[in-house]
N, CA, C and O atoms as a DFTB+ gen file, in Angstrom:
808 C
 N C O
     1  1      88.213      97.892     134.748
     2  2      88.990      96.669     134.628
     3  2      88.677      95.754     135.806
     4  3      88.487      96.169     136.949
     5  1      88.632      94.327     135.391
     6  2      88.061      93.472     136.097
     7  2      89.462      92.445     137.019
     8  3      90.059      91.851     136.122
     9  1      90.000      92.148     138.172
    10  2      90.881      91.780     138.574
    11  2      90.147      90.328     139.244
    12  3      89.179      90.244     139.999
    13  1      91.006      89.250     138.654
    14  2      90.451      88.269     139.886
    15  2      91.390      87.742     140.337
    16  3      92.513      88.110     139.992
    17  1      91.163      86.482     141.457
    18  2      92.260      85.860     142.427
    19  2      92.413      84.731     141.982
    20  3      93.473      84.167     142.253
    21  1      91.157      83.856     140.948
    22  2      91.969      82.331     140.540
    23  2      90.543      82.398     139.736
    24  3      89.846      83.386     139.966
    25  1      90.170      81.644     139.022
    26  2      89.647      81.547     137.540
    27  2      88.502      80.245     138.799
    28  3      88.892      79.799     139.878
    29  1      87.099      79.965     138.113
    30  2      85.842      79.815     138.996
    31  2      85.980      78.056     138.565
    32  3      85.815      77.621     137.426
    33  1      86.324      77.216     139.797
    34  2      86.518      75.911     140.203
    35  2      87.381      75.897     141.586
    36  3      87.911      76.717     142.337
    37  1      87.185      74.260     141.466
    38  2      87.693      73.389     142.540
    39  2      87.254      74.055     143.830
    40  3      86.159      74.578     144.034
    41  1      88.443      73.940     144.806
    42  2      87.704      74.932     146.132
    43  2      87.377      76.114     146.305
    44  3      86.905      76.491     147.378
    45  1      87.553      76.844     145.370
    46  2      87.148      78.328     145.246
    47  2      86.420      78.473     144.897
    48  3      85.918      79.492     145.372
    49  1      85.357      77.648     143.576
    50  2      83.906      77.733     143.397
    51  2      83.369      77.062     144.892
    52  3      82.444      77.655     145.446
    53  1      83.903      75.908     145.511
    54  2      82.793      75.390     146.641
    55  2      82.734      76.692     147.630
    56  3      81.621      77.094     147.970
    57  1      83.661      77.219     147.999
    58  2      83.647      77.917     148.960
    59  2      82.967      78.929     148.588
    60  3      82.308      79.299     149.560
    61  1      82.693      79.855     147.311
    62  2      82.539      81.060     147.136
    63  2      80.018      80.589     146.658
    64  3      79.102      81.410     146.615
    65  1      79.969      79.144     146.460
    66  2      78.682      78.590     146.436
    67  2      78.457      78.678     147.408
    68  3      77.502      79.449     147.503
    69  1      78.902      78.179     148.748
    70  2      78.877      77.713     149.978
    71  2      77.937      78.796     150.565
    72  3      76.834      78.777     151.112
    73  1      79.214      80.144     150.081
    74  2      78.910      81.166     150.827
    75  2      77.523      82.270     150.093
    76  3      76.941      83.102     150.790
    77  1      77.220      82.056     148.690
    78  2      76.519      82.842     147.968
    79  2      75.105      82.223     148.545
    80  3      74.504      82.920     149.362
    81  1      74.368      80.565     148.052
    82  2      73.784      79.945     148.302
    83  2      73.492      79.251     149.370
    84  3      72.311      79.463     149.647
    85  1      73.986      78.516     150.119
    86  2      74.237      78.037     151.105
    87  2      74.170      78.570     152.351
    88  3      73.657      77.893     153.242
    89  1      74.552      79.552     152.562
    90  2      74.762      80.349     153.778
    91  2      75.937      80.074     154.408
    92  3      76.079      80.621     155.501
    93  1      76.626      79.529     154.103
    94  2      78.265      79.225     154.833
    95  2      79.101      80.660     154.981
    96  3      80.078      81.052     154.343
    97  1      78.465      81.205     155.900
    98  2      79.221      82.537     156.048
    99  2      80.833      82.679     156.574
   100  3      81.674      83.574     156.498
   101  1      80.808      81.428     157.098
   102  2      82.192      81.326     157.774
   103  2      83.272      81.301     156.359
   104  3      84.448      81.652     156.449
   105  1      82.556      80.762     154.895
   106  2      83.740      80.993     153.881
   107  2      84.232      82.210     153.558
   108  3      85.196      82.363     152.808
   109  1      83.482      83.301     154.205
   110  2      83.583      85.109     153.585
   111  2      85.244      85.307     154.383
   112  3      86.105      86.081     153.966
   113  1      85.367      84.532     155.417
   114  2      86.798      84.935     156.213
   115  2      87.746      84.285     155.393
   116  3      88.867      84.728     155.644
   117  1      87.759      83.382     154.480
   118  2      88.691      82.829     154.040
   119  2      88.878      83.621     152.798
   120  3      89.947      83.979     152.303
   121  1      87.689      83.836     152.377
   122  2      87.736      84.630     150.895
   123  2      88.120      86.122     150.867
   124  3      88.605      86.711     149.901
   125  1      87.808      86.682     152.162
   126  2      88.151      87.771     152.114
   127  2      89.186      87.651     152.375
   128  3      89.762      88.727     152.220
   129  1      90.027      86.661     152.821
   130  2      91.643      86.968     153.108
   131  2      92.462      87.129     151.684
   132  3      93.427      87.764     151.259
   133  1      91.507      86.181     151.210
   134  2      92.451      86.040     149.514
   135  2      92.189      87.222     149.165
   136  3      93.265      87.818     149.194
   137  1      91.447      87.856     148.876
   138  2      91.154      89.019     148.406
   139  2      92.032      90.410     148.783
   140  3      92.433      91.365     148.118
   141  1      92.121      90.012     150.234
   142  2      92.622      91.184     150.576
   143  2      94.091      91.270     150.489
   144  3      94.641      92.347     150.717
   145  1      95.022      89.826     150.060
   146  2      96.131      89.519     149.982
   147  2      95.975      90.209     148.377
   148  3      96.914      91.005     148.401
   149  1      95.702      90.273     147.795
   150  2      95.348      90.329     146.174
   151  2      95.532      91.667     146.276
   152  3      96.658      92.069     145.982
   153  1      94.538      92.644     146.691
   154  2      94.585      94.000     147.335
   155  2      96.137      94.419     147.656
   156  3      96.564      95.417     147.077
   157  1      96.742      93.921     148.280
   158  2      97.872      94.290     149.469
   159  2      98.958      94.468     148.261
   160  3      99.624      95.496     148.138
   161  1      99.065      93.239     147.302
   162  2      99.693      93.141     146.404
   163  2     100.272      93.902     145.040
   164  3     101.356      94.040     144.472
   165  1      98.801      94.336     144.852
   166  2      98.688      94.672     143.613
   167  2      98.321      96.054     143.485
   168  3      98.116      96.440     142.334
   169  1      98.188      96.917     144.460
   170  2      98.183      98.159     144.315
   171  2      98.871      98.962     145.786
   172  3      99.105      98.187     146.714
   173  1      99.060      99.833     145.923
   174  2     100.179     100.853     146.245
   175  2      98.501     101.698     147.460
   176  3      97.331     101.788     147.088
   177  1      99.093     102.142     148.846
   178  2      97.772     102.878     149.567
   179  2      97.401     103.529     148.641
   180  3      96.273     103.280     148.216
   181  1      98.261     104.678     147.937
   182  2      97.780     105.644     147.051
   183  2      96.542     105.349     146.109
   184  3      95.526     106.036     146.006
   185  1      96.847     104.184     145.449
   186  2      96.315     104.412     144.242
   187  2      94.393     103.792     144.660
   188  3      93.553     103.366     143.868
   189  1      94.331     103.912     145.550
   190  2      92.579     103.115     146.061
   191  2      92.204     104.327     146.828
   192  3      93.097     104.799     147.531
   193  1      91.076     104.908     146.826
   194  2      91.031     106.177     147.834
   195  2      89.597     105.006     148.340
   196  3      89.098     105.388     149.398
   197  1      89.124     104.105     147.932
   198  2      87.356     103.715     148.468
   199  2      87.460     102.602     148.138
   200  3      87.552     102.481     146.916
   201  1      87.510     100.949     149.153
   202  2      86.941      99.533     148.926
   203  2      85.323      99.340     149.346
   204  3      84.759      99.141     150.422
   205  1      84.869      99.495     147.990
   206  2      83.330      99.090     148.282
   207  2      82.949      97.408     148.013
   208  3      83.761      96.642     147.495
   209  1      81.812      97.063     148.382
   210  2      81.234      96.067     147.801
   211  2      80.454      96.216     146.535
   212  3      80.250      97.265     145.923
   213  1      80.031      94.960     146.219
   214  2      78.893      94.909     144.756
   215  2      77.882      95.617     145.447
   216  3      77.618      94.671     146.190
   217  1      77.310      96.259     145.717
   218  2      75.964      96.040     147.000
   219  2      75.191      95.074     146.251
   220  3      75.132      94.941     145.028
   221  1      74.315      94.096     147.610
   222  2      73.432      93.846     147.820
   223  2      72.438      94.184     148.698
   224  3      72.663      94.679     149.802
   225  1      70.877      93.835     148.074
   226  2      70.064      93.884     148.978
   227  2      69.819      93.564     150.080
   228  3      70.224      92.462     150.452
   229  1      69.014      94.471     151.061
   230  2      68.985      94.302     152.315
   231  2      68.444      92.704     152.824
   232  3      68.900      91.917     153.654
   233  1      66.930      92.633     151.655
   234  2      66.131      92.033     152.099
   235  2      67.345      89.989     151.577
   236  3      67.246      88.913     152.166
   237  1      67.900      90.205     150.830
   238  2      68.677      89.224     150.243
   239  2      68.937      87.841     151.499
   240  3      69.144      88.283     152.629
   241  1      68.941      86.566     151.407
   242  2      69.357      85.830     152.650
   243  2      70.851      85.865     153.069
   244  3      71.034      85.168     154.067
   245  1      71.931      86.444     152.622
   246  2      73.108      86.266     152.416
   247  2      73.853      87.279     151.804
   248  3      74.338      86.864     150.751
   249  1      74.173      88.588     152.074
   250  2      74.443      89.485     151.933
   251  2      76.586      89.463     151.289
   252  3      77.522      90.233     151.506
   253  1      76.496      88.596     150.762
   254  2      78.201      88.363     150.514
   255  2      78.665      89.112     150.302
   256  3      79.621      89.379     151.030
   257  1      78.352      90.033     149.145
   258  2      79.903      90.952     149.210
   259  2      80.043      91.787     150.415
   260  3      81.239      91.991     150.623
   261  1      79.487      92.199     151.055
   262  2      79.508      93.213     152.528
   263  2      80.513      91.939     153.535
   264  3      81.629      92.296     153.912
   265  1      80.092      90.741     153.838
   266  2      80.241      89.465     154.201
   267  2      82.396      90.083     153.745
   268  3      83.272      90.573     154.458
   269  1      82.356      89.671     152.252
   270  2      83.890      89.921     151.799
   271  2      84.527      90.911     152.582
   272  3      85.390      90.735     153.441
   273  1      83.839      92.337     152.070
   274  2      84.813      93.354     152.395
   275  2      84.965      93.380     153.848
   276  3      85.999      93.918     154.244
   277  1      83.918      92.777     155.004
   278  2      84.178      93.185     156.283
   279  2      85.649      91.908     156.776
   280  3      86.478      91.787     157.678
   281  1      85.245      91.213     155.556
   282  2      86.152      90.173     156.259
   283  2      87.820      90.332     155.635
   284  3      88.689      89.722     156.258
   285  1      88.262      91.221     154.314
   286  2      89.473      92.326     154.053
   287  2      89.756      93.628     154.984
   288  3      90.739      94.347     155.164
   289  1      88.390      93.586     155.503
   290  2      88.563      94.665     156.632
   291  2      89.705      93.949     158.014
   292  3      90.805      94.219     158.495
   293  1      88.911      93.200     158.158
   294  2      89.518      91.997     159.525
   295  2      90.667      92.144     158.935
   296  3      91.192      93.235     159.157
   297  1      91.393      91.250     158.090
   298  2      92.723      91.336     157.459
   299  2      93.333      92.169     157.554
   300  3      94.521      91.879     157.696
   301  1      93.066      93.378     157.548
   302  2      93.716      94.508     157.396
   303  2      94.404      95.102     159.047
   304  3      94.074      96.126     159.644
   305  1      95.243      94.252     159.391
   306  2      95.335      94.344     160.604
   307  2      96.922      95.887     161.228
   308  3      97.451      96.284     162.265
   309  1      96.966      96.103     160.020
   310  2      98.271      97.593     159.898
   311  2      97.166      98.598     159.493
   312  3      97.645      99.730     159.555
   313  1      95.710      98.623     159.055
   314  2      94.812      99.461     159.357
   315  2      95.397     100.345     158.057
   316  3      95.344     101.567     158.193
   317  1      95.939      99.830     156.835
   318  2      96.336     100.717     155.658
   319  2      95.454     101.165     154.566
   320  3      95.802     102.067     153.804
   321  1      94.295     100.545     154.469
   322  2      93.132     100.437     153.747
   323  2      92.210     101.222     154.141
   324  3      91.972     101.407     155.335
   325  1      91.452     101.892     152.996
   326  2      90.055     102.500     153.461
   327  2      88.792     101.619     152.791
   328  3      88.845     101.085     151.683
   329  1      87.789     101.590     153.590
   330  2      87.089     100.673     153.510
   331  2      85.519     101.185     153.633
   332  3      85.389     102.042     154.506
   333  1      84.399     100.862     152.992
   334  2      83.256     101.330     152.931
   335  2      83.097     101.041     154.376
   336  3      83.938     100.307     154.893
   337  1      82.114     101.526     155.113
   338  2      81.666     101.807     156.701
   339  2      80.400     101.068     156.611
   340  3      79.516     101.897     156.392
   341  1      79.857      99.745     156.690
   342  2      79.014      98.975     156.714
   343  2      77.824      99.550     157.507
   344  3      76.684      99.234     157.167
   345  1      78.048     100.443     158.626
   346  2      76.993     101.494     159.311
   347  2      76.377     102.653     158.609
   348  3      75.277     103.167     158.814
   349  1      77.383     102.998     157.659
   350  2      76.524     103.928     157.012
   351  2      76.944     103.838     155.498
   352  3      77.271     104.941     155.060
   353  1      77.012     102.931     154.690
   354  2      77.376     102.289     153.442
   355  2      77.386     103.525     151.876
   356  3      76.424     104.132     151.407
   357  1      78.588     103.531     151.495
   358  2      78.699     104.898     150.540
   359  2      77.554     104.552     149.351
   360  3      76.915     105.511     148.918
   361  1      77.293     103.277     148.841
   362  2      76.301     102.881     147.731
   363  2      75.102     101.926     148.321
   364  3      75.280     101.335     149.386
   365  1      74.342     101.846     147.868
   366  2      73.157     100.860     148.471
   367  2      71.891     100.457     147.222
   368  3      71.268     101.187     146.451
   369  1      71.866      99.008     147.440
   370  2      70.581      98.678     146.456
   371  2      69.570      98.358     146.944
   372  3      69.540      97.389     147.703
   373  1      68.320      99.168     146.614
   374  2      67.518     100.040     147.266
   375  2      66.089      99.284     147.014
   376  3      64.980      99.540     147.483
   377  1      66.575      98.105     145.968
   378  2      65.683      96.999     145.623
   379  2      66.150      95.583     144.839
   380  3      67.021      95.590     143.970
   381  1      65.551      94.552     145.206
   382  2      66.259      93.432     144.766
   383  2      66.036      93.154     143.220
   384  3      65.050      93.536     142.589
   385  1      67.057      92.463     142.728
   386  2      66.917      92.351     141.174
   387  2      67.033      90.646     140.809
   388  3      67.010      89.856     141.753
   389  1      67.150      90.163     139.465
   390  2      66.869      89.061     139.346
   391  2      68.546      88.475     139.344
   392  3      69.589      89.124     139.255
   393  1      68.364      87.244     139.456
   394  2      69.752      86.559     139.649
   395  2      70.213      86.082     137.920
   396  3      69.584      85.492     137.041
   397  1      71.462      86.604     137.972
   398  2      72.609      86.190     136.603
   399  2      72.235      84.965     136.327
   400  3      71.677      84.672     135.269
   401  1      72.538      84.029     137.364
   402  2      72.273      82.879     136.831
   403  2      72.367      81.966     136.284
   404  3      72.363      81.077     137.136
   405  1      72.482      81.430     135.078
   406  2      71.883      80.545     133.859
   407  2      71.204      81.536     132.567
   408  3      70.473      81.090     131.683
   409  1      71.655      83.024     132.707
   410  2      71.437      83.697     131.710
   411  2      72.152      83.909     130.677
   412  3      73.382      83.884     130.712
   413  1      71.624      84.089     129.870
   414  2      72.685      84.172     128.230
   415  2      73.014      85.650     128.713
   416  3      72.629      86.337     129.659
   417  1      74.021      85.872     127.498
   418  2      74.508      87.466     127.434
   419  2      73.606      88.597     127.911
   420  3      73.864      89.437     128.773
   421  1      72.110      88.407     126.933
   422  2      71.414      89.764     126.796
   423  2      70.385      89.625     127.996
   424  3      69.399      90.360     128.063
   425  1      70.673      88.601     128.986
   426  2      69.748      88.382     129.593
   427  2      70.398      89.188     130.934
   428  3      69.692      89.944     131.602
   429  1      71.930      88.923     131.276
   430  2      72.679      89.445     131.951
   431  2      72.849      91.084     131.818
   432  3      73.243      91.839     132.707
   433  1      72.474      91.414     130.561
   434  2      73.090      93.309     130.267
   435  2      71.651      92.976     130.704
   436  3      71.997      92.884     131.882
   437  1      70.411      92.733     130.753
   438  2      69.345      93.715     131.231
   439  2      69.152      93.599     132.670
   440  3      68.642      94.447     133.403
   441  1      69.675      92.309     133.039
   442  2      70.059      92.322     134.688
   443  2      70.758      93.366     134.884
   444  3      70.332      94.053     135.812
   445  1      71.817      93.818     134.287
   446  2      72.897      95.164     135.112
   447  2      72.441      96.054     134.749
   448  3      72.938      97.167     134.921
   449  1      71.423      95.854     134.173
   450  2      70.585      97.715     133.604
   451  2      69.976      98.280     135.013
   452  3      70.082      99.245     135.769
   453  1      68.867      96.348     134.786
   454  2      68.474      96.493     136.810
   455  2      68.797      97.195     137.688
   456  3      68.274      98.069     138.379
   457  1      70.075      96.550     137.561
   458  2      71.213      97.038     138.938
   459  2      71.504      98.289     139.030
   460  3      71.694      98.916     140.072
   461  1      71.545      98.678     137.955
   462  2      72.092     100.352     137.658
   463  2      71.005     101.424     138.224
   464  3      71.210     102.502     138.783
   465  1      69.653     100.706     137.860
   466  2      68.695     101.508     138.460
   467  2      67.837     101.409     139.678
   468  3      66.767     101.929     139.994
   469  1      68.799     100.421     140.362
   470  2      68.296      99.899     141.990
   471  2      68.744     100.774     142.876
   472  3      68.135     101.201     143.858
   473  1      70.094     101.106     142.429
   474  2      71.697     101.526     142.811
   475  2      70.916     103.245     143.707
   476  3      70.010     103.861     143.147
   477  1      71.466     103.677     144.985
   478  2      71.871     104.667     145.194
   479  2      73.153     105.158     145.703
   480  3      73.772     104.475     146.519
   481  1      73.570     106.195     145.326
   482  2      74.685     106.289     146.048
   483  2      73.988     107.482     147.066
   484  3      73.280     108.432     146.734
   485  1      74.481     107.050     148.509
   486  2      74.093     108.087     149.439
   487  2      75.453     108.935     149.956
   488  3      75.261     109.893     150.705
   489  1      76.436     108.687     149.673
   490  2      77.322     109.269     150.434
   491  2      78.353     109.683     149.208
   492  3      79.398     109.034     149.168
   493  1      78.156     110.698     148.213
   494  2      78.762     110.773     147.124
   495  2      80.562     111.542     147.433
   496  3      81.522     111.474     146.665
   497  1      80.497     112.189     148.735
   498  2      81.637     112.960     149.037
   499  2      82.681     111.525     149.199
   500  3      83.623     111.793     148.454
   501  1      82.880     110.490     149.664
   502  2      83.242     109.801     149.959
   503  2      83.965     109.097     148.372
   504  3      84.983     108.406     148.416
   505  1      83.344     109.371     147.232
   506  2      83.974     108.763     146.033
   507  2      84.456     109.963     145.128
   508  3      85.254     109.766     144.212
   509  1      83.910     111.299     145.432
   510  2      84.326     112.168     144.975
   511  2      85.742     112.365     144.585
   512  3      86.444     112.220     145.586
   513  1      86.536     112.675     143.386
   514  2      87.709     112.478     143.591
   515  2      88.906     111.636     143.709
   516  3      90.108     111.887     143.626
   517  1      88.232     110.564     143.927
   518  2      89.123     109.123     143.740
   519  2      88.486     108.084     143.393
   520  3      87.319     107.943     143.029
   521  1      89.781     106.964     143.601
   522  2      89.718     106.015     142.825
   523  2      88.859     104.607     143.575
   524  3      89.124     104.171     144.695
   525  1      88.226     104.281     143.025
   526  2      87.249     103.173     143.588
   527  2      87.550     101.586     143.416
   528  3      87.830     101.013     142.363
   529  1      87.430     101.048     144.642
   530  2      88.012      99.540     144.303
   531  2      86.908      99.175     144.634
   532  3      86.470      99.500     145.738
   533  1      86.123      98.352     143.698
   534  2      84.282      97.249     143.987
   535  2      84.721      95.863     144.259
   536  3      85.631      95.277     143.671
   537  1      83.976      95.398     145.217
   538  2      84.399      93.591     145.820
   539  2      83.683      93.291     145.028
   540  3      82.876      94.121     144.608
   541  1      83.715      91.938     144.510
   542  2      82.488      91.083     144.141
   543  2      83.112      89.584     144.142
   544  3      84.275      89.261     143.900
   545  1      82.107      88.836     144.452
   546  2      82.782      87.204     144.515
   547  2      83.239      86.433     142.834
   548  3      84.421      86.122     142.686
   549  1      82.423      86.223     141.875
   550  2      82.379      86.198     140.542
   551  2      82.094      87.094     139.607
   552  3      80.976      87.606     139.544
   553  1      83.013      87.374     138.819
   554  2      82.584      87.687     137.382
   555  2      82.434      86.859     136.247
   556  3      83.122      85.839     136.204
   557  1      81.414      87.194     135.029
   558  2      81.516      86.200     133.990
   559  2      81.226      86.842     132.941
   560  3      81.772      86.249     132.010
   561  1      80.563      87.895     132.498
   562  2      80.372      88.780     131.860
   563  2      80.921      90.414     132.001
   564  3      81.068      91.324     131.185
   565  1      81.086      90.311     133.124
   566  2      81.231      91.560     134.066
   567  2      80.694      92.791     134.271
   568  3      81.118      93.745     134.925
   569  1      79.406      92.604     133.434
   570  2      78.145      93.564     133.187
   571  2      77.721      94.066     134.548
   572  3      77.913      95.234     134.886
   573  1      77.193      93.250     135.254
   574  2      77.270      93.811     136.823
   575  2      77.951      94.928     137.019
   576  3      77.387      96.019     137.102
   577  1      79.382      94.753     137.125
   578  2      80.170      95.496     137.604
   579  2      80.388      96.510     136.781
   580  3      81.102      97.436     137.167
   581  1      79.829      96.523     135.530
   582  2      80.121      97.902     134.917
   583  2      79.036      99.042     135.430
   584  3      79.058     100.239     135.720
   585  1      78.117      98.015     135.373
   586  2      76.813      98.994     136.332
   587  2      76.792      99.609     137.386
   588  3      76.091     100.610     137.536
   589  1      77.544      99.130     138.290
   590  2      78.026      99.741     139.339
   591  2      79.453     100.413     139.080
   592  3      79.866     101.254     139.877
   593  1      79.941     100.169     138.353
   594  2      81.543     101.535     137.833
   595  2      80.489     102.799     137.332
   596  3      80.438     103.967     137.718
   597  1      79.885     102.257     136.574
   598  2      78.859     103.454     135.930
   599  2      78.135     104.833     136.980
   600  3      78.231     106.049     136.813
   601  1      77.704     104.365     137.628
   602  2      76.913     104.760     138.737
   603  2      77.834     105.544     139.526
   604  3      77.696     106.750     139.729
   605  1      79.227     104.488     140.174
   606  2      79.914     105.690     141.018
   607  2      80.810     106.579     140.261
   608  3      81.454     107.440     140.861
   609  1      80.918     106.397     138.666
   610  2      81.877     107.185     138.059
   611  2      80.954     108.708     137.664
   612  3      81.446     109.801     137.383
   613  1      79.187     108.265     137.775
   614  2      78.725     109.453     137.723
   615  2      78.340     110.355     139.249
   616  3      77.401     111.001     139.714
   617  1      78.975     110.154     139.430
   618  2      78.785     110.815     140.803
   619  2      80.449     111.192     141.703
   620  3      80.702     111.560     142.850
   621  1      81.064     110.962     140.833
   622  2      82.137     112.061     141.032
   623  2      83.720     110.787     140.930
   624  3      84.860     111.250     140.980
   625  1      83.504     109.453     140.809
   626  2      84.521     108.683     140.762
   627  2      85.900     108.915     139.846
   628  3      85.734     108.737     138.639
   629  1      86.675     109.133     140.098
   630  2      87.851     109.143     138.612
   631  2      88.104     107.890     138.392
   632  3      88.644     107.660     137.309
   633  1      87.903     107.060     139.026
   634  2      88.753     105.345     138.413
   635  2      87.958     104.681     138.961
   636  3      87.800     104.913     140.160
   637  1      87.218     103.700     138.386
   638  2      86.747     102.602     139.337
   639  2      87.112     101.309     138.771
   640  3      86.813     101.057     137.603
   641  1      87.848     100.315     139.634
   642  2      88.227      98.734     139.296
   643  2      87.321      97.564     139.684
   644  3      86.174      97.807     140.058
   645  1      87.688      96.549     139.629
   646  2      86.862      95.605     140.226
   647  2      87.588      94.260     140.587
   648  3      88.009      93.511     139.705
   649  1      87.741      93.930     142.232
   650  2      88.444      92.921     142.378
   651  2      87.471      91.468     143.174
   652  3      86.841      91.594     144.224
   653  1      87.575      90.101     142.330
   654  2      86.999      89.698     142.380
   655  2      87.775      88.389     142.824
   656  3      88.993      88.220     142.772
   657  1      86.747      87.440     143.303
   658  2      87.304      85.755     144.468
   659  2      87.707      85.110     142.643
   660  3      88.847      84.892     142.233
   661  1      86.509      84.942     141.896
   662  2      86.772      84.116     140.984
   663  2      86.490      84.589     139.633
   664  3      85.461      85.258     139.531
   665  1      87.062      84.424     138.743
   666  2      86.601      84.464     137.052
   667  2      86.029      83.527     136.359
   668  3      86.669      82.565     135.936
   669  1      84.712      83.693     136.148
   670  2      83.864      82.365     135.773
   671  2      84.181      82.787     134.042
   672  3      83.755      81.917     133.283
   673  1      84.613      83.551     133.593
   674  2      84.336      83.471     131.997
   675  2      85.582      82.860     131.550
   676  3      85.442      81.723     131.101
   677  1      86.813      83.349     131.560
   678  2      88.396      83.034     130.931
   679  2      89.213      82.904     132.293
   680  3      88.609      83.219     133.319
   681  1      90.758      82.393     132.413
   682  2      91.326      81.720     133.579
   683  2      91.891      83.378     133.834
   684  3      92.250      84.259     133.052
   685  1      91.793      83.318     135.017
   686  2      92.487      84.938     135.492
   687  2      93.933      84.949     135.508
   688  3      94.616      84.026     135.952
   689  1      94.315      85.877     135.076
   690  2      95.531      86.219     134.423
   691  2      96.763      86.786     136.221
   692  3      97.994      86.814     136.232
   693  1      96.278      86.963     136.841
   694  2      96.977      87.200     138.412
   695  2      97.228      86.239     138.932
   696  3      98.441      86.056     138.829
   697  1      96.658      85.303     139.580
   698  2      96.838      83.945     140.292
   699  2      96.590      83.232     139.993
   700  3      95.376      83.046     139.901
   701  1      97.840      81.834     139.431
   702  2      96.963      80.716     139.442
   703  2      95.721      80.127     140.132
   704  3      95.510      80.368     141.320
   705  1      94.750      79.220     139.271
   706  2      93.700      78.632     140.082
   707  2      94.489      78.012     141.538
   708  3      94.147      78.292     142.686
   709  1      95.556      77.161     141.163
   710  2      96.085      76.060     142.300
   711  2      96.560      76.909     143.153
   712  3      96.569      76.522     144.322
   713  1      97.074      78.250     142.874
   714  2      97.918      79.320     144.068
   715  2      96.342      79.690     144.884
   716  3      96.483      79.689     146.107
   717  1      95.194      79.936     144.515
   718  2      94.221      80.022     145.474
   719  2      93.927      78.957     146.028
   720  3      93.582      79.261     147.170
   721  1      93.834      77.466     145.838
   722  2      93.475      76.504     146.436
   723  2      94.816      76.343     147.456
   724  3      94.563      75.955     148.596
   725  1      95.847      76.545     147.206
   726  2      97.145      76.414     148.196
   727  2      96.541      77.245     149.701
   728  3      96.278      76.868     150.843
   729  1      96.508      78.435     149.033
   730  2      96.151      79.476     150.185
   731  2      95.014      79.052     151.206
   732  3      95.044      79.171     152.431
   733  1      93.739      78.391     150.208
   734  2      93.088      78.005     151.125
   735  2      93.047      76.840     151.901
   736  3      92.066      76.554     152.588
   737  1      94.258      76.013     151.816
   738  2      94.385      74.933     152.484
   739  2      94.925      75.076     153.462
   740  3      94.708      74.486     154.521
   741  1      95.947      76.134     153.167
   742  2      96.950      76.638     154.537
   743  2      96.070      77.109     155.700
   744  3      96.272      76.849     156.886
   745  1      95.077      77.831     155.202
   746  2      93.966      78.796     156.061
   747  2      93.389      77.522     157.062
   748  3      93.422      77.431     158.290
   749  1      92.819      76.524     155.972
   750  2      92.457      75.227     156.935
   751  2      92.866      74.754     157.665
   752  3      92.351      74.605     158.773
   753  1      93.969      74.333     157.308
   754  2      94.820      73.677     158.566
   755  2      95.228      74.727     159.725
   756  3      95.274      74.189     160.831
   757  1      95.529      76.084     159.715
   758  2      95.677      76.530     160.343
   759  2      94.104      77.048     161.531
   760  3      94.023      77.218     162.748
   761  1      93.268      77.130     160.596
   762  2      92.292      76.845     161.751
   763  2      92.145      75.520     162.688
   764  3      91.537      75.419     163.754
   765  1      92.781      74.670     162.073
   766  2      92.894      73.463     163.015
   767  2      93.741      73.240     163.789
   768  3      93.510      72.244     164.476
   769  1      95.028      73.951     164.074
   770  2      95.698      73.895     164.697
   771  2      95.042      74.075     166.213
   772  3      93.839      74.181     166.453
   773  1      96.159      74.084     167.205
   774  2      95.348      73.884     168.762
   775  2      96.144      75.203     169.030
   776  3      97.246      75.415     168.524
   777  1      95.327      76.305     170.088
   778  2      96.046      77.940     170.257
   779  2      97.740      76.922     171.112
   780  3      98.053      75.917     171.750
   781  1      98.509      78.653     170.211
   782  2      99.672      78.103     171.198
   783  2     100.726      77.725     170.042
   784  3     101.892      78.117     170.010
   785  1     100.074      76.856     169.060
   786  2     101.117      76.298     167.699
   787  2     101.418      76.447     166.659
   788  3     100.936      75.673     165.831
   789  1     102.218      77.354     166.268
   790  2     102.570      77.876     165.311
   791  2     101.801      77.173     163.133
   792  3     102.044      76.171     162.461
   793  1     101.326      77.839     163.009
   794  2     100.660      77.126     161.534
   795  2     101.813      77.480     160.564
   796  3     102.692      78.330     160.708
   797  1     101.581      76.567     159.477
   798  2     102.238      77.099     158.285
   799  2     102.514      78.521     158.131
   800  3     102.144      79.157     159.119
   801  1     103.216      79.457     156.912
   802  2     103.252      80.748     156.784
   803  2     102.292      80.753     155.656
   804  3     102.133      79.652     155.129
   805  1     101.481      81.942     155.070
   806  2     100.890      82.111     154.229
   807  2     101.826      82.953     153.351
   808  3     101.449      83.346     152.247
C-alpha cells in the first residue's frame, strides 16, 4: 500500500523537481519533515520495524530518496524511529536504470522489472521479520515501489508499505494538497526568522 502527503502540484511538485532534477538539496529538509510528520502520525513505533529509501544509484547526480530519509532521520529528534544506516545501507541499486518519465504504463512495469533486477539486498537480517516502511518522493503508477516491496518481501519482509512526498496519479486520500503547502510555508518563514524568535507552530 502506497501512502502519500498531498497529491503532485503547486509547491510540492516545485520543491520535490527542485530537489529530483535540479539539485536543490536543501528541499530534502523540508520534505523530509513532511514526511516524517506523516510517519509520526500515522503509525504506532510498533508497527514499522525498517524506514528504507527507494534506493538509488550511486553513480546518479542527486541521490533523493537517501537525501529524504536522512532528512526524517534529522526530524526524529525523541530518536523513536528506526532508520536504514546510510553507512552501511540494508538494500542497494547496484546499477542505474532508465527514468519513468514520460512513460506510458508498459513502459513503466518494464522500468520496475529493471529495478527489481538492479536491487540487492545486503543486509537481509535487518528486514527479516518485520515490517518495512520504503521513502520515495512520487508515485504514479506505483510499479517502482512494488519492485522494491517485492524484493524485500523475498528476503524475509512480512509487510512492506510505501510512504511518499507526492501522488502524481489520483489526489491522496491523507493530506490535503493545501495542508502540505501550509506546512511548507510555515517551514519558510521560519527559516527566516532571526535566532532568538520564536516561529509559527507547525
Amino acid at each position: 500500500m502506497v501512502h502519500a502527503v498531498a497529491s503532485y502540484g503547486g509547491r510540492t511538485r516545485e520543491l520535490v523537481r527542485g530537489l529530483k532534477y535540479d539539485g536543490r538539496v536543501e528541499h530534502a529538509r523540508d520534505l523530509g519533515h513532511l514526511l516524517f510528520r506523516q510517519l509520526d502520525r500515522r503509525w504506532e513505533r510498533h508497527e514499522i520495524g525498517l524506514v528504507v529509501p527507494s534506493p538509488t544509484h550511486v553513480h546518479r547526480g542527486v541521490r533523493h530518496t537517501e537525501l529524504l530519509v536522512e532528512a526524517m532521520r534529522a526530524s526524529d529528534i525523541e530518536r523513536r524511529w528506526r532508520f536504514d544506516d546510510p553507512s552501511s545501507p540494508c538494500v542497494v541499486k547496484v546499477r542505474p536504470t532508465a527514468t519513468a518519465y514520460g512513460r506510458d504504463n508498459d513502459g513503466r512495469r518494464q522500468i520496475a522489472d529493471a529495478v527489481a533486477r538492479a536491487l540487492v539486498v545486503r543486509r537481509p537480517e535487518l528486514i527479516e521479520g518485520r515490517r518495512v516502511l520504503v521513502i520515495d518522493d512520487v508515485a504514479t503508477t506505483g510499479a517502482q515501489l512494488q519492485a522494491v516491496a517485492q524484493v524485500l518481501r523475498a528476503h524475509g519482509a512480512t509487510e512492506v508499505q510505501a510512504l511518499v512526498v507526492a501522488d502524481a496519479g489520483t489526489p491522496a486520500p491523507e493530506v490535503a494538497p493545501d495542508g502540505a503547502g501550509r506546512v511548507l510555508d510555515r517551514l519558510e518563514r521560519l527559516r527566516q526568522q532571526p535566532p532568538g524568535i520564536e516561529g509559527p507552530s507547525l
